[in-house]
N, C-alpha and C positions, 0 to 999 in steps of 0.2 A: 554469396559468390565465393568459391574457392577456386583460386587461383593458383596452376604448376608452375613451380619457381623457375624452371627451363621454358617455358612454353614462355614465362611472361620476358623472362631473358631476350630471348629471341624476339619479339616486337620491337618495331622504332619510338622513337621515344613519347610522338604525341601520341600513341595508342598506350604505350606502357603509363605514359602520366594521366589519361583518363582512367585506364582502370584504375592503379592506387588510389584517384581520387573518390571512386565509387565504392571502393573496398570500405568495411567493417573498420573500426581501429582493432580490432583482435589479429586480423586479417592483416593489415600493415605491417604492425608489428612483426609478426609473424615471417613475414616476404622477408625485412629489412634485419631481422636478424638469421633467418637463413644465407642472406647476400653476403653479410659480414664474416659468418662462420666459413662459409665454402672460399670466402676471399680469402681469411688467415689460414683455413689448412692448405690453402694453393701455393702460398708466399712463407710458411712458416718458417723454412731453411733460410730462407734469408734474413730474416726479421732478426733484432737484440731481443733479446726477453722482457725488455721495458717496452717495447712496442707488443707483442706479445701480450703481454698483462693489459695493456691500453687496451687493446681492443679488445680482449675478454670484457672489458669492463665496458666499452662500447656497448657489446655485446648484451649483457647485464641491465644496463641504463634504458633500454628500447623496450617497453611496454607499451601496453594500447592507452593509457593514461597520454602517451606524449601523443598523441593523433586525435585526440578529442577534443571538441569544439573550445574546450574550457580547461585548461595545465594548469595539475596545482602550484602552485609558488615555487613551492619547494625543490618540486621534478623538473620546471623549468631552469633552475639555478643549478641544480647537480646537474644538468647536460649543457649547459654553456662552461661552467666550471670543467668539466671533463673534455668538451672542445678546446679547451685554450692548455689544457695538458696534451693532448691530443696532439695539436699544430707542433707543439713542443717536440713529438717524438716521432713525427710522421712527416714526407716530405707534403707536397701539398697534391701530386700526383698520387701518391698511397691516399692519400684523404678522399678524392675525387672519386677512385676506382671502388677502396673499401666500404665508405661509408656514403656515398651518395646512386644514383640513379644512373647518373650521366654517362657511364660505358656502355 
C-alpha cells in the first residue's frame, strides 16, 4: 500500500492511525519523514539553527528499522537519546505538530 502524504493529511485521525498501522515499516518511515521535512521547510524562518540541525537529525534517525516488530538496541537508544535533545530545543507544541501524528 502506497500512501499520498496529502491525501493521508487530510484524514481524521482514527482512519490516518489505521492506516499507518497497516503500512510497511519502509512505508512509515517513509510518511513520517516526509511530515517532518515539509514541517521544517514551513517553520524554517523561524527556527535557531540548533533546532534546525535537531530535526534534520530527527529526520535522519526515522528508518523502517524503528517500526518493526523487533528495534535493535542500538536504534532504540539513538531515538530516545535524540528525544530528550530534542525536548531541549523544541517547545513541546513544535514536538507535537513536527514530529508526531496528532495535527
Amino acid at each position: 500500500m502506497t500512501i499520498d502524504y496529502q491525501h493521508f493529511r487530510g484524514m481524521g485521525w482514527s482512519d490516518r492511525l489505521a492506516i499507518f498501522n497497516a503500512l510497511p515499516a519502509t512505508e512509515k518511515a517513509a510518511l513520517v519523514q516526509t511530515h517532518i521535512s515539509r514541517w521544517l521547510d514551513a517553520h524554517r524562518a523561524e527556527l535557531a539553527p540548533a533546532q534546525i540541525e535537531i530535526l534534520e537529525a530527527n529526520i535522519r534517525v526515522v528508518r523502517a528499522e524503528l517500526y518493526e516488530d523487533t528495534v535493535p538496541d542500538e536504534l532504540l537508544r539513538a531515538a530516545k537519546q535524540l528525544e530528550s535533545r530534542t525536548a531541549a530545543l523544541l517547545s513541546r507544541e513544535q514536538m507535537r505538530e513536527a514530529l508526531t501524528m496528532h495535527w
